[in-house]
C-alpha positions in Angstrom: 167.6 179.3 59.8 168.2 176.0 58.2 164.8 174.9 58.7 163.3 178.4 56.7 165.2 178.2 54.0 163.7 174.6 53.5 160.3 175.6 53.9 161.0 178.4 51.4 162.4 175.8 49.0 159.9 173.3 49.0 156.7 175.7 49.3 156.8 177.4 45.5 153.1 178.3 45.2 149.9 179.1 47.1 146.7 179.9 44.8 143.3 180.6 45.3 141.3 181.6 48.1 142.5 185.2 47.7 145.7 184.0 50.2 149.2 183.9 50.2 152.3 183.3 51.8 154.7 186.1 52.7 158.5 185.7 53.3 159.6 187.9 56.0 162.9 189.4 56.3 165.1 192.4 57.8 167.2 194.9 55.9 169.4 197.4 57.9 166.9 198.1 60.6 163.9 197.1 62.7 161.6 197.2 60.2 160.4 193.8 59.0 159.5 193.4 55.5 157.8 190.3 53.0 158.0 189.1 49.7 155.4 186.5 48.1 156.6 183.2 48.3 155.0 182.6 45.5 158.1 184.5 43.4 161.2 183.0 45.6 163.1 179.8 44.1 165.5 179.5 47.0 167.3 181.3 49.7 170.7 181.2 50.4 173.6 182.7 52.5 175.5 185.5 50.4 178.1 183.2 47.8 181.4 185.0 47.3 180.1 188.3 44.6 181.9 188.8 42.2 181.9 192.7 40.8 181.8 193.5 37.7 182.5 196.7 35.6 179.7 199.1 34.5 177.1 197.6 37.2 174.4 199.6 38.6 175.5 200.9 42.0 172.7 199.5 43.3 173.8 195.6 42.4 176.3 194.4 44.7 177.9 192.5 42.5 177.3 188.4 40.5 176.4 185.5 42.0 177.2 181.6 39.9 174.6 179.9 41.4 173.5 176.5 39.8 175.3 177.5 36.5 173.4 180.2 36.1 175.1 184.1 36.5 172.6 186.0 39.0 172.8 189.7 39.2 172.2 190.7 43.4 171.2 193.8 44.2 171.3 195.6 47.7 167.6 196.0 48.6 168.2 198.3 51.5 170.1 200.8 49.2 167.5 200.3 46.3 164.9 201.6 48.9 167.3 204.8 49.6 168.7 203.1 53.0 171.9 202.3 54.0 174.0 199.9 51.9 174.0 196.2 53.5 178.2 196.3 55.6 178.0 193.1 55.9 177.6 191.5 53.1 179.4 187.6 54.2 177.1 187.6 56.8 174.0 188.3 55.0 171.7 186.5 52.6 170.1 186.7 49.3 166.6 185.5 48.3 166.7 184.1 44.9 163.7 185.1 43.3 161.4 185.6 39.9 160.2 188.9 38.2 159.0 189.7 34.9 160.9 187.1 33.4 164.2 187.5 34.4 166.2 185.7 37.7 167.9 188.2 40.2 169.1 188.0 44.2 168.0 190.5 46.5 170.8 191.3 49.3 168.8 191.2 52.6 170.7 191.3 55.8 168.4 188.6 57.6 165.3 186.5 57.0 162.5 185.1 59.6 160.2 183.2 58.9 156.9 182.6 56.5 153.5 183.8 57.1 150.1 182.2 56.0 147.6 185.2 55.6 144.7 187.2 53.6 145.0 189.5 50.9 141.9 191.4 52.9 144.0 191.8 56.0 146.9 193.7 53.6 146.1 197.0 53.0 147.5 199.5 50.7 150.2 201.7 52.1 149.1 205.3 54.3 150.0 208.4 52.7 153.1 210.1 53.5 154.7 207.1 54.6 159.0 207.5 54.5 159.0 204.4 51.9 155.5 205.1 50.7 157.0 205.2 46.8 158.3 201.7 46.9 155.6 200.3 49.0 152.7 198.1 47.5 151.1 197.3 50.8 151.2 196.9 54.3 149.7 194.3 57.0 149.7 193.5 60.6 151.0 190.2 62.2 151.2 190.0 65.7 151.5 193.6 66.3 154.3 194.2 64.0 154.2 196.2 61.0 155.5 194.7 57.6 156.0 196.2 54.6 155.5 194.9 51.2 157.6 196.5 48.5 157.3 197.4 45.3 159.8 195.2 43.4 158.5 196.1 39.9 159.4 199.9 41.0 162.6 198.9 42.0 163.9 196.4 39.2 162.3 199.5 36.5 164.7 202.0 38.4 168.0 199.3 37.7 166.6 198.2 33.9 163.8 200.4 32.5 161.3 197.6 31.0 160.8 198.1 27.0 157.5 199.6 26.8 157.2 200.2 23.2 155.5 197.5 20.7 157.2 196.6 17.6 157.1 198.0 14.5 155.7 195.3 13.1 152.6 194.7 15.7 152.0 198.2 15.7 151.4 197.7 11.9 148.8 194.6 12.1 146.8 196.0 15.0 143.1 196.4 14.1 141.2 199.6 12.9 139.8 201.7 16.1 136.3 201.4 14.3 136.3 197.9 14.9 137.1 197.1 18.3 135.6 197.8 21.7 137.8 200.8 23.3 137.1 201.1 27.0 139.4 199.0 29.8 140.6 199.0 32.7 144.4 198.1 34.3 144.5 197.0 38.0 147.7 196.5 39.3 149.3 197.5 42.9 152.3 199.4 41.5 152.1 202.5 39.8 155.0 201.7 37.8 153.0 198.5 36.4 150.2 200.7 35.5 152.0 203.2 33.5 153.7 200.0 31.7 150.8 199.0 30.4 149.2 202.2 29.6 152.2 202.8 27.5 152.2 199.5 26.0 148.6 200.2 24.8 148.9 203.7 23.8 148.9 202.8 19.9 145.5 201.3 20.6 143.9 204.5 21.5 142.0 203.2 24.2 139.9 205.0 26.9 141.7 203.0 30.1 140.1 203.2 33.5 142.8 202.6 36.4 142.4 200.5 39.8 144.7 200.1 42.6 143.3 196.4 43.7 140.7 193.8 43.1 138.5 196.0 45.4 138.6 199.0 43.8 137.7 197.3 40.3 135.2 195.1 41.4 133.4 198.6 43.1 134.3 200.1 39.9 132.8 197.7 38.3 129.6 196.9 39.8 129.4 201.1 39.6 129.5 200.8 35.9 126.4 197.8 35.4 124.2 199.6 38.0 121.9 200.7 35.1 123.0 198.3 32.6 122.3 194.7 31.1 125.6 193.6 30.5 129.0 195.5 31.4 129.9 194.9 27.0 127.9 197.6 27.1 130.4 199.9 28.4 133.2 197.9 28.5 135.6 195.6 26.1 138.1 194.3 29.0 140.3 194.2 31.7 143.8 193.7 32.7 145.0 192.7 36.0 147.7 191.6 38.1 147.2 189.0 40.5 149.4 190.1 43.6 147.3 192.6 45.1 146.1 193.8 48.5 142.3 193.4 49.5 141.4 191.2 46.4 144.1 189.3 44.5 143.6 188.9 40.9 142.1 185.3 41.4 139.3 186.6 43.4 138.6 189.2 41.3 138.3 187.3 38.2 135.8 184.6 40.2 133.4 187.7 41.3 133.2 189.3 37.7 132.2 185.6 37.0 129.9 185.2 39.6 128.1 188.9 38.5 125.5 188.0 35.5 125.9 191.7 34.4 130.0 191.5 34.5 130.4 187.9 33.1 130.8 188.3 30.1 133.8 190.6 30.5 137.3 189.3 28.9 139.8 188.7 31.9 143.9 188.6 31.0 145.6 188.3 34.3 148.9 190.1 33.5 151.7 189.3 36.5 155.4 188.7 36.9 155.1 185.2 38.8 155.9 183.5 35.4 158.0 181.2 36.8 155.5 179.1 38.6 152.2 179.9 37.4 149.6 178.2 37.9 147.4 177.8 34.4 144.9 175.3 36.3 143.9 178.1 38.3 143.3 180.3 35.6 140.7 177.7 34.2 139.2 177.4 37.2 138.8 181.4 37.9 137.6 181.8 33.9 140.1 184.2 33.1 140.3 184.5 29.2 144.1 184.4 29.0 147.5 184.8 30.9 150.1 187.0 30.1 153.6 187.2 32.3 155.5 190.9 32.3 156.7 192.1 31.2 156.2 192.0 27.0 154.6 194.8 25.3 153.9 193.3 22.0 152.2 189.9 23.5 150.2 192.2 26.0 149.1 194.9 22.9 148.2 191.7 20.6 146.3 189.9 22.9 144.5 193.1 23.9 143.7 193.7 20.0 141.9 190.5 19.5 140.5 190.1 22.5 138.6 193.5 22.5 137.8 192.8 18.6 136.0 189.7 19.5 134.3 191.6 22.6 
């Protein structure tokens, strides 16, 4: 175990490529699941909790971990399993989303995988965790799921998706701007963020699960056009996807004289360690970490006025 939670440690980011690296670990059951390295700081054996009142049910309890309070929650219970018994005898995998530091309770971890985004697929229908599942891939037989932390942290602290007063106030007329975008993100719950968030825009916005389905979408949208600004001001997109990451994406609307010209913001919740060399080197327009409503509105504003 000793020699995993080192590799975790030390390996922080993969980029490019349309790869990544996949943390694999075991709640309650059989089932394996993953997490992107690209989002874990550490991992650690469970540190004494301490509980504290008027906590969701779902977080176990506080964690002091390098002077800095960490709330844990029980992963297994969050995806309507069994509460983790154990808890001594389990670990937590420190991790980053939407700009805020929290533990996931996991009763054992295994090992890290190297893989494509094109060999993860999104989840089948009807699946029994299918609404906290982003995706699903194969390696060596086995079955992993990928969930849908976004979904799950939302569920424990609804993310603000309302812009201010006062950027609501300074956004441009209608009449001037381009109005037609498209979100791509894995997780429903990250889509109807940001179609929230850009509401007071009144904007016509085209949705995609993956880099895929956009880039199809796309290319759908040019077939009988000179330029997509034709048609279209923008897009937003996650990188974290199955299929076609974010990265990949952005370096085929590049590669497309008819899409090129398209503005690019890469919207994502590894803030922690993001790359911004990568960006450049992909030609996306700007970089926006989630969760913020007013920065992702502005931006959006501008950019589409300038379309």
């Amino acid at each position: 175990m000793a020699s995993i939670l080192d590799s975790v440690n030390q390996r922080t980011q993969l980029v490019g490529q349309n790869r990544l690296e996949l943390l694999l670990f075991r709640l309650n059951g059989r089932q394996t699941f993953g997490i992107n390295v690209f989002k874990v700081r550490e991992v650690l054996q469970c540190p004494k909790l301490t509980s504290l009142p008027r906590l969701n049910n779902l977080v176990r309890g506080v964690a002091h971990i390098r002077g800095q309070t960490i709330s844990v929650i029980d992963m297994s219970a969050a995806v309507g399993g069994r509460p983790t018994q154990e808890v001594e005898n389990s670990f937590i995998i420190i991790s980053e989303y939407n700009r805020s530091v929290q533990g996931f309770l996991v009763a054992g971890v295994e090992r890290i995988v190297n893989l494509n985004w094109d060999s993860v697929m999104p989840p089948p229908q009807g699946s029994g965790r299918s609404n906290y599942l982003t995706a699903v891939t194969e390696i060596n037989g086995e079955l992993v799921e990928i969930l849908d932390v976004e979904k799950i942290l939302d569920e424990i602290t609804p993310a603000k998706t309302d812009i201010s007063e006062d950027v609501a106030a300074n956004l441009s007329p209608i009449s001037e701007r381009k109005r037609r975008i498209m979100v791509v993100d894995d997780s429903s719950v990250a889509r109807k963020q940001v179609v929230r968030a850009l509401e007071p825009l009144g904007l016509e916005i085209e949705l995609a699960k993956d880099g895929l389905e956009a880039l199809r979408k796309l290319e759908d949208l040019v077939k009988d056009k000179e330029d997509i600004s034709e048609v279209f001001g923008g897009i937003i997109s996650d990188i974290e996807m199955p299929e076609m990451d974010g990265y990949t994406l952005t370096a085929s609307i590049r590669d497309n004289p008819k899409l090129t010209s398209l503005k690019v913001i890469l919207h994502t919740s590894l803030s922690g360690v993001f790359n911004q060399a990568m960006v450049k080197k992909v030609g996306a327009d700007d970089f926006i970490a989630k969760f913020n409503p007013d920065e992702l509105a502005g931006a959006i504003d501008r950019y589409l006025k300038e379309a």
